[in-house]
C-alpha positions in Angstrom: 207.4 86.9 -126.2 206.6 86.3 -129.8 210.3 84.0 -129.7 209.8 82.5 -126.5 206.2 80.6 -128.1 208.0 80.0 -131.3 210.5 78.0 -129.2 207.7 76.2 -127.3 205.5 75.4 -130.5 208.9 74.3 -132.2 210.0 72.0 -129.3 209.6 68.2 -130.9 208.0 67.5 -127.6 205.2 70.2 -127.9 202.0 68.4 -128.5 199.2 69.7 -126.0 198.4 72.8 -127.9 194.6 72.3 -126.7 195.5 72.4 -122.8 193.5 74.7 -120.9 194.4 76.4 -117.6 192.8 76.7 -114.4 190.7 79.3 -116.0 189.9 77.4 -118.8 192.0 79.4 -121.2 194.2 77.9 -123.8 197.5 79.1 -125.1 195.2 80.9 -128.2 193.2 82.5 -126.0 196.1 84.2 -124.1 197.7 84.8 -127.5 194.7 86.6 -128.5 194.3 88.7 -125.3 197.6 89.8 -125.8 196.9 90.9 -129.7 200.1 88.6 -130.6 199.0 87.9 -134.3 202.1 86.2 -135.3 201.7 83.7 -132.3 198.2 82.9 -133.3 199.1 81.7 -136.8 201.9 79.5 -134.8 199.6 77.6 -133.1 196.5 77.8 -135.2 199.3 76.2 -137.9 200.9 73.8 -135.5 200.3 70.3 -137.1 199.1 69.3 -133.5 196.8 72.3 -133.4 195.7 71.2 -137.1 195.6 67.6 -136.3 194.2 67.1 -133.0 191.5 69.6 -133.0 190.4 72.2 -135.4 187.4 72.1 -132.9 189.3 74.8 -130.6 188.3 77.4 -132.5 185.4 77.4 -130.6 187.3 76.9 -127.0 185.8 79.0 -124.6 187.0 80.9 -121.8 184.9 83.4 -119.5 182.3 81.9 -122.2 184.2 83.3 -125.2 186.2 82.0 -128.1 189.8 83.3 -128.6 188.5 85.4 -131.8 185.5 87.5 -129.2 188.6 87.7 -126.7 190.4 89.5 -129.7 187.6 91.2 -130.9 186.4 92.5 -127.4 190.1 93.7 -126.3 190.9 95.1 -129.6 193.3 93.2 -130.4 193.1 93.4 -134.1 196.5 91.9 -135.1 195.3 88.6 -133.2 191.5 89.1 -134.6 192.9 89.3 -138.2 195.5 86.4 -137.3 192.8 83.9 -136.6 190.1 84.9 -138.8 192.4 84.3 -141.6 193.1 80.9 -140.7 189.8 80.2 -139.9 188.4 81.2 -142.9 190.7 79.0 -145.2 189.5 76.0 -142.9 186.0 76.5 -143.7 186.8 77.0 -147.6 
């Protein structure tokens, strides 16, 4: 799995890091619900991630951002994943 979003986030077409799905999820969100730490530093570090939007932190699907999702599943690779990213984009 961890490969298969490397390979997508890698891709020099890959530029809608942002799009949600019919549920209103993003590819963080399902990252995080699947406590895949190492993909949620790929695409929280994904210049179009970076670029685009550092607003999608606060994204929300089912009414929560991809950090509660981790935090609520215990998913504490992904929950450590993006509160260290976050946390050097508010420093």
């Amino acid at each position: 799995m961890v490969n298969v979003a490397k390979g997508i986030l890698d891709h020099n077409e890959f530029s809608q890091v942002n799009v949600k799905d019919k549920w209103g999820a993003t590819a963080l969100h399902w990252a995080a619900a699947s406590n895949l730490g190492s993909v949620c530093t790929g695409i929280l570090e994904h210049p179009a991630f970076v670029e685009a939007n550092v607003v999608a932190f606060s994204f929300k699907f089912e009414n929560q951002t991809a950090l509660q999702v981790a935090e609520e599943r215990g998913c504490s690779d992904a929950e450590q994943a993006i509160k260290k990213i976050l946390h050097a984009h508010l420093q």
